[in-house]
C-alpha positions in Angstrom: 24.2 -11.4 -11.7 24.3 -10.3 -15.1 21.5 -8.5 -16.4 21.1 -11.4 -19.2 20.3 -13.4 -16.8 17.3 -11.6 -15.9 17.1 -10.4 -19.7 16.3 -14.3 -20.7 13.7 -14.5 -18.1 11.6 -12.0 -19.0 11.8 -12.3 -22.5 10.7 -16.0 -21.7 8.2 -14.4 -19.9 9.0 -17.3 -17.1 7.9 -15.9 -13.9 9.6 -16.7 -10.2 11.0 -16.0 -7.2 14.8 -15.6 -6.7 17.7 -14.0 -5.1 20.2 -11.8 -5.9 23.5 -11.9 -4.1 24.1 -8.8 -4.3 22.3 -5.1 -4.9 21.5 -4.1 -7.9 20.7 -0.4 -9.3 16.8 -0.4 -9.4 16.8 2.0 -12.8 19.1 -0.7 -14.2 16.9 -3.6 -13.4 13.6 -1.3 -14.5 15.2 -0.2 -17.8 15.7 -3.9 -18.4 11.3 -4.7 -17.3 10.5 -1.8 -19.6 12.1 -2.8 -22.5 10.6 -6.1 -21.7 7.1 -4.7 -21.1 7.0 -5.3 -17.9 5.8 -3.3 -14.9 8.5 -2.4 -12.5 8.3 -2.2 -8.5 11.0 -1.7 -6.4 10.7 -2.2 -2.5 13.7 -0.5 -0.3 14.1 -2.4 2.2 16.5 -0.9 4.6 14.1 0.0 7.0 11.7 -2.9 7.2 12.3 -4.9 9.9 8.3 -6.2 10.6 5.4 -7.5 9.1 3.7 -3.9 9.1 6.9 -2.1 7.5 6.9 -4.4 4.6 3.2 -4.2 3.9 2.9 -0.4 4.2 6.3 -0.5 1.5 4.9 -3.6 -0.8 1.3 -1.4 -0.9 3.1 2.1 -1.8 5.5 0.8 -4.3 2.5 -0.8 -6.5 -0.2 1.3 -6.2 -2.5 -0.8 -3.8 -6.1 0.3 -3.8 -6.7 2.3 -0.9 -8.6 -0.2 0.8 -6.0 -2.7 0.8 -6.3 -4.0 4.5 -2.4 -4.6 5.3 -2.7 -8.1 6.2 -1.0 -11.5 4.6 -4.2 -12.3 2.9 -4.6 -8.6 1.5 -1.5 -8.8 -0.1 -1.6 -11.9 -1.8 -4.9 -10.8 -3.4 -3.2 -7.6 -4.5 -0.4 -9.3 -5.8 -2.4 -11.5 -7.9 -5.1 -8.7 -9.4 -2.8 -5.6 -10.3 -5.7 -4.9 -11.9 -4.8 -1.1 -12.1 -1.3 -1.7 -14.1 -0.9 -2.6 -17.4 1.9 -4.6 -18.1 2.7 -7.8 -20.1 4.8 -9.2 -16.7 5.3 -7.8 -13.3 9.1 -7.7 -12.3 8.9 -7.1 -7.7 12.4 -5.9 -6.6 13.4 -6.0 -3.0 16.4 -5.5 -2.0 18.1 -5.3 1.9 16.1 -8.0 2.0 18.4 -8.7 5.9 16.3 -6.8 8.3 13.1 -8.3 8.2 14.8 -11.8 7.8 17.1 -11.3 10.6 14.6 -9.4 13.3 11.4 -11.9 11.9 12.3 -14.8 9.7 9.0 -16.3 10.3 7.5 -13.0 8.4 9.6 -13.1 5.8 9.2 -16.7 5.3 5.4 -16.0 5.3 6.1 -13.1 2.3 7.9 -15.4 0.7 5.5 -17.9 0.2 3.1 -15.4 -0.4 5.1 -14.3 -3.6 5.1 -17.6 -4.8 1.4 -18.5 -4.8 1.3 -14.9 -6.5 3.9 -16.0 -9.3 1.8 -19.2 -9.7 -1.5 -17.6 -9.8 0.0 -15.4 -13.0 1.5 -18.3 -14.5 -1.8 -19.8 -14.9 -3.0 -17.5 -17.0 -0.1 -16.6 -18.9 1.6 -13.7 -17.4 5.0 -13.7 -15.7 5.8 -12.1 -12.2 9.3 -12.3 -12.1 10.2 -11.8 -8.0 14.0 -10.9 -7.1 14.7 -10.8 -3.3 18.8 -9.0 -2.3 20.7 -9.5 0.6 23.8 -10.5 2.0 22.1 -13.8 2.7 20.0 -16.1 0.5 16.5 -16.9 2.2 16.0 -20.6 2.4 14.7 -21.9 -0.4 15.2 -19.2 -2.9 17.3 -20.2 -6.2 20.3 -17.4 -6.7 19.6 -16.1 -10.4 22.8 -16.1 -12.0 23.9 -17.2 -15.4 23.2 -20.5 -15.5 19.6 -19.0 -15.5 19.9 -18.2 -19.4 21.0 -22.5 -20.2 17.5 -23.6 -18.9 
């Protein structure tokens, strides 16, 4: 993926969720949020292969409150307050996306949808949350963000 790609996004300010075909260098992809003003998070995830993995990474890489109470409801209502960060966009990298959707699809399926209620509830009121999932396999569903990206 070109970094235009995700360049004419953010300067759109046109939030969603897609996939990357392959990993990208997180400072390249936060140099690119910052100069957009947007808050950067990125979530490693090479070693998340459940539901409790992923919600103690998602909580640590943006800040959660520390009563955040590490369940699918929890971190949908985290992910659309972020009241602590201030940012003109949210831009949620994670990459090795292939252990949790290999060992628990139906988890990652569920964070997925997740993600996109959260990219729908900032859309309403104006604010883009730009989500970018990378693997070696697409998750069903997910557009790949590539350049045809910057012709829509």
């Amino acid at each position: 993926m070109p970094l235009s790609a995700l360049e004419t996004i953010l300067e759109e300010n046109r939030g969603g969720v897609w996939f990357l075909p392959a990993h990208k260098e997180p400072r390249a992809l936060q140099k690119v949020a910052k100069e957009a003003g947007f808050a950067f998070f990125h979530v490693e995830g090479k070693n998340i292969g459940r539901k409790e993995q992923l919600l103690n990474h998602v909580a640590t890489a943006l800040h959660f409150p520390g009563d955040f109470g590490h369940n699918w409801d929890a971190l949908e209502e985290c992910l659309t307050d972020l009241e602590w960060v201030d940012a003109d966009g949210y831009l949620l990298y994670y990459d090795h996306i292939d252990a949790l959707m290999s060992a628990h699809p139906d988890q990652f399926e569920t964070f997925v949808e997740i993600v996109r209620d959260a990219v729908g509830s900032w859309k309403e009121d104006g604010t883009a949350m730009v989500v970018l999932l990378s693997g070696s396999k697409g998750p069903k569903g997910v557009p790949k963000l590539n350049a045809k990206e910057e012709e829509e």
